[in-house]
C-alpha positions in Angstrom: -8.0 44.0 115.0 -10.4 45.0 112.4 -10.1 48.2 110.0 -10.9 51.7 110.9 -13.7 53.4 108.7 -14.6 56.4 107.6 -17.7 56.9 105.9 -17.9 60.3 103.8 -21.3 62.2 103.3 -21.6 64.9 100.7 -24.3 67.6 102.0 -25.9 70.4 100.2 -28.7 72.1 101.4 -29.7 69.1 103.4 -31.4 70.8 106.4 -35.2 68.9 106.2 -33.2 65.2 106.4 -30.1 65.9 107.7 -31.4 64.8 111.5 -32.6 61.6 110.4 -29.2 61.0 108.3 -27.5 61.5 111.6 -29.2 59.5 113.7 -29.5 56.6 110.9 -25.7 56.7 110.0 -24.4 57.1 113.8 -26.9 54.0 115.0 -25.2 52.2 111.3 -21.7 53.3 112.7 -22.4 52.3 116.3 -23.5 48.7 115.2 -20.6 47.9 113.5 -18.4 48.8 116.0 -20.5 46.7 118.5 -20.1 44.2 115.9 -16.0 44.7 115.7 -16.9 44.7 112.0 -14.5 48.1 112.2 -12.1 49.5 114.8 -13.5 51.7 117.4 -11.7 55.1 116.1 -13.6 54.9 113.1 -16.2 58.0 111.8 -18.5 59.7 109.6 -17.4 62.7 107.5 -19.9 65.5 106.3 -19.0 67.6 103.6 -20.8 70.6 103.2 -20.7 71.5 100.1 -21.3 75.6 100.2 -25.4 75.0 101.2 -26.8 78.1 101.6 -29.4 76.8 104.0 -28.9 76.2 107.4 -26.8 73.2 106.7 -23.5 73.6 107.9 -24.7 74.9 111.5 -26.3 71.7 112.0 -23.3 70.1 111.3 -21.5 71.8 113.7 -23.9 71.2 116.4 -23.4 67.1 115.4 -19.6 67.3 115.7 -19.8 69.0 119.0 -22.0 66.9 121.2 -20.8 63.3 119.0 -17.4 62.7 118.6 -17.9 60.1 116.2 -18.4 63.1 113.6 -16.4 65.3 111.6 -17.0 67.7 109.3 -15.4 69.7 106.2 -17.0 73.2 105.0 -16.0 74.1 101.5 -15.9 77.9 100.7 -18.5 77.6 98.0 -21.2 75.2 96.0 -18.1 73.0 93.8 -20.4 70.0 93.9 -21.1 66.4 94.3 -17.8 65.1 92.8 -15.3 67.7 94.2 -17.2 67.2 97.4 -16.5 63.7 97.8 -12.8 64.3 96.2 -12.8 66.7 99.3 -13.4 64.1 101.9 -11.1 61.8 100.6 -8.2 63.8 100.1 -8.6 65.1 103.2 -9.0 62.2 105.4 -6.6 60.2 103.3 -4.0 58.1 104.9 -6.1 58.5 108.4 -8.3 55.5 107.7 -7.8 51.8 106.1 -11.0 52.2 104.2 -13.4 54.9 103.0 -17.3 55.1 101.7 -19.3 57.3 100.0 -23.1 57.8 100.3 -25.4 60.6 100.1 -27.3 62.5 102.1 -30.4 61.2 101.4 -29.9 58.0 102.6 -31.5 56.5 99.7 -29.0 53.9 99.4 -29.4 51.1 101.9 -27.2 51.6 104.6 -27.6 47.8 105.9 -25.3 46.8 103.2 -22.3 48.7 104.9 -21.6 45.4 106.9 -21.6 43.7 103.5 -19.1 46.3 101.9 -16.7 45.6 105.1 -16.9 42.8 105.2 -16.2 42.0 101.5 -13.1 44.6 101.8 -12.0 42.2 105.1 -12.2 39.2 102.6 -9.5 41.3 99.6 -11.7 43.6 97.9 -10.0 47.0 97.5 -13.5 48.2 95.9 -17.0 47.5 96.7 -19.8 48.5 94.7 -23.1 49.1 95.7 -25.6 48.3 92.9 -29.2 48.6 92.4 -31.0 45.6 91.9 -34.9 46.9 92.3 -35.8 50.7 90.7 -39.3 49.5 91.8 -39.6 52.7 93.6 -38.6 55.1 91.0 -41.6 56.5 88.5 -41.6 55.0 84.9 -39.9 57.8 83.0 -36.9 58.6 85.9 -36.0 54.3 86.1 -36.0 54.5 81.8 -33.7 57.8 82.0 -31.5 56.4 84.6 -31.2 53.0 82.9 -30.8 54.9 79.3 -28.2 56.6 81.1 -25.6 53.4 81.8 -26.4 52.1 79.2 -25.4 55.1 76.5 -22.6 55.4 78.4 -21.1 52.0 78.4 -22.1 52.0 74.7 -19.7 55.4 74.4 -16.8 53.2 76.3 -17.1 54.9 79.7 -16.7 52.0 82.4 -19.2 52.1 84.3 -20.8 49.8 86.6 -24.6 49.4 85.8 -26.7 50.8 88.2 -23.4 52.2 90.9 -23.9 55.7 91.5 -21.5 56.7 93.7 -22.1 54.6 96.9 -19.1 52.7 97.2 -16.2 51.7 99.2 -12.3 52.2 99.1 -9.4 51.0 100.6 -6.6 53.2 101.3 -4.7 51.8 98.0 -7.7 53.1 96.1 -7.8 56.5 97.4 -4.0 56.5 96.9 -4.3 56.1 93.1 -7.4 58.1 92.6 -5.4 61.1 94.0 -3.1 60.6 90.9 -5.8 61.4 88.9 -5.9 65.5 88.4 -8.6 66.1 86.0 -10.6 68.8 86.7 -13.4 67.7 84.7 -14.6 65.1 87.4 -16.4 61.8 86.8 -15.8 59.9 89.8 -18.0 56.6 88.8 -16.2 56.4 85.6 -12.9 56.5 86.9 -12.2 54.5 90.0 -13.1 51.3 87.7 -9.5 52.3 85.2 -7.5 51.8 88.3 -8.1 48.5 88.9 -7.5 46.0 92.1 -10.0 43.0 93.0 -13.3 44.8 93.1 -17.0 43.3 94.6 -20.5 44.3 94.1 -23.6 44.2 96.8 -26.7 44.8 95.8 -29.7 46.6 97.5 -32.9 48.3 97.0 -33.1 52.2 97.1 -35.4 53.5 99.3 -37.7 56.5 98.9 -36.4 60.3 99.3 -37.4 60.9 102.9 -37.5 64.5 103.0 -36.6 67.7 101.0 -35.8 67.9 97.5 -33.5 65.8 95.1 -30.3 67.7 94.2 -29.7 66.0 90.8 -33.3 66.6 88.5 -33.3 65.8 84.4 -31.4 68.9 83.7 -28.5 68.1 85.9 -28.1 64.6 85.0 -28.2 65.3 81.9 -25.6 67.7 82.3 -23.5 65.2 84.2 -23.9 62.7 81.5 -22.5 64.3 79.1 -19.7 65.5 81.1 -19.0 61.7 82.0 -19.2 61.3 78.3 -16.5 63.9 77.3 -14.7 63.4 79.8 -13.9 59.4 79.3 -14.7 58.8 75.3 -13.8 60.2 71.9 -16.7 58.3 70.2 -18.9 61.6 69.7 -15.7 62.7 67.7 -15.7 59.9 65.7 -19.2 60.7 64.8 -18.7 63.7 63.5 -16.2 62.2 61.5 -19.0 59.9 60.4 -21.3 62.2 59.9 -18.6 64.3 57.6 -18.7 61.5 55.5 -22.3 61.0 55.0 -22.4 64.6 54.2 -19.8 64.3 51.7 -21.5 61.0 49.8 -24.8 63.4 50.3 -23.2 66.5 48.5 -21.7 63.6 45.7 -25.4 62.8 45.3 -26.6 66.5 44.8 -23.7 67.0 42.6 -25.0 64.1 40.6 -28.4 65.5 40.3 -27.3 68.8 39.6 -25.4 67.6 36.4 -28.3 65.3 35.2 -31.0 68.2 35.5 -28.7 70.4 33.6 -28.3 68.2 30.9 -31.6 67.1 30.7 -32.5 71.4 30.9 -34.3 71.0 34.1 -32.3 73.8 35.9 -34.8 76.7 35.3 -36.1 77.0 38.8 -32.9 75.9 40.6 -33.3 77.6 43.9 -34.4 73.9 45.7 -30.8 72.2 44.8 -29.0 75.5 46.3 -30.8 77.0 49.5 -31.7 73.1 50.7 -27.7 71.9 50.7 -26.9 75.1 52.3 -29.6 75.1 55.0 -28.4 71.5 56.3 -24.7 71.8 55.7 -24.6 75.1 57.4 -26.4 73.3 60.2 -24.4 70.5 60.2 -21.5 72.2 60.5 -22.8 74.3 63.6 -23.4 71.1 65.5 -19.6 69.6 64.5 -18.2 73.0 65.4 -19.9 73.0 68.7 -19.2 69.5 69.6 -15.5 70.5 69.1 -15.9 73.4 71.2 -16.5 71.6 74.1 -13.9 69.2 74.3 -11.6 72.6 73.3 -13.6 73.7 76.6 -12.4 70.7 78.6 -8.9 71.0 77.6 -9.0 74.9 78.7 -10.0 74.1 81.8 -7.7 71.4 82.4 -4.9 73.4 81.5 -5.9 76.1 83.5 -5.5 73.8 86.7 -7.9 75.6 89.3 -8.2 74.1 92.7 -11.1 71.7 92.4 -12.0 72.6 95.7 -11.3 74.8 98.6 -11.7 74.0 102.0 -12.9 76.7 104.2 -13.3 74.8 107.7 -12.7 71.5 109.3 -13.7 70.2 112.9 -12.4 66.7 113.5 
């Protein structure tokens, strides 16, 4: 008997594509089954995650007239990452396996078969990887390839080019629940637990219809919380830094003796405002990057929900 499914879609404000996601993901969902690639009670999960368009009715409207669907509403925008934590924790333990695409649809969903049938061969997780950026512009493919590679450079394990289209067996979602940071980085973490993992590899399509929810400032933003939140190394270069700044003030120190004994000292304003200006500097940025992993343990410590669900309909 093959494995049930669920397949979990994060939505905010999704309105302008969300007709063509259902209808692509339910004929996806239908042709496996026909296939008996997975077991006839499996579904699709949307998560809406607080959109303040007109979102979540449409979501209702699919779960009524196709039971195939079933739908979370969280009580406000918590985003991407606690809205797929959301549809794993609360599915968990109903399914044997469990994938995660977006909205958009901009991964390829003809690779699902692959994913199954990969996790029907041993694989716990399954990757989906780019292979072709061909249809991104110049500056977003050398950003997003920047991106995995700084980060694997900073020790986060990443897969290059996974976002967060992936799938998970049971076992998977089991251990990931152990994990209770706050501070998500989902793509960074479900590599530390381990298992036999697979990758497949497609092409991302084009953005169909409305707008992308993650533009430069926001992945920049969730870089560097994927950064702080998996590696120490920007500590370490402060450290480093502290150092060159100490063999730096040795050198000023040097040159300050010299020109006083060779009576150069009249002016003297140069050797005192310049050190000042870029230590005081300095020192700002070290303070700062301190701050926010101080930041990161506050919130931790606090423990908030990283989600709350308002509504189901299964």
């Amino acid at each position: 008997m093959p494995d049930s499914l669920l397949i979990i879609i994060p939505c905010y404000n999704e309105e302008e594509i969300l007709e063509s996601t259902y209808s692509q993901i339910n004929n996806c969902l239908a042709d496996l089954k026909s296939k008996e690639l997975v077991s006839a009670s499996s579904k699709i999960c949307l998560v809406d995650d607080g959109s303040k368009d007109k979102t979540w009715e449409m979501i209702e409207g699919i779960c009524r007239k196709n039971e195939n669907f079933s739908s979370i509403k969280l009580s406000r925008n918590y985003g991407h990452q606690s809205a797929i934590l959301a549809g794993l924790l609360e599915n968990s333990g109903s399914y044997d396996s469990y994938i995660t695409i977006d909205a958009d649809l901009q991964d390829d969903i003809e690779v699902i078969a692959d994913m199954v049938k990969a996790h029907s061969n041993g694989a716990k997780v399954v990757y989906g990887v780019r292979n072709d950026r061909s249809s991104d512009s110049f500056f977003k493919r050398f950003t997003a390839e920047s991106f995995y590679k700084l980060m694997q450079k900073m020790g986060v394990p990443v897969i290059f080019n996974h976002a967060d289209f992936r799938l998970m067996d049971q076992i998977i979602v089991d251990k990931f629940a152990e994990y209770k940071e706050v501070n998500l980085f989902i793509r960074g973490i479900i590599p530390t637990i381990g298992f036999k993992s697979e990758k497949v590899y497609y092409a991302r399509k084009e953005r169909e219809a409305g707008e992308t929810k993650y533009p430069l400032s926001k992945m920049l933003s969730f870089a560097w919380n994927g950064i702080t939140s998996f590696s120490t190394t920007p500590m370490r270069w402060v450290l480093w830094f502290g150092i060159f700044n100490f063999l730096l003030a040795l050198g000023i120190t040097a040159y300050v003796i010299i020109s006083r004994l060779a009576g150069q000292t009249i002016l003297g304003w140069t050797s005192i405002v310049l050190p000042m200006a870029y230590f005081s500097g300095s020192n700002m940025i070290a303070i700062g990057l301190i701050g926010e992993y101080i930041g990161k343990i506050y919130e931790e410590i606090k423990a908030r929900p990283r989600y709350i669900v308002e509504k189901h309909m299964k």
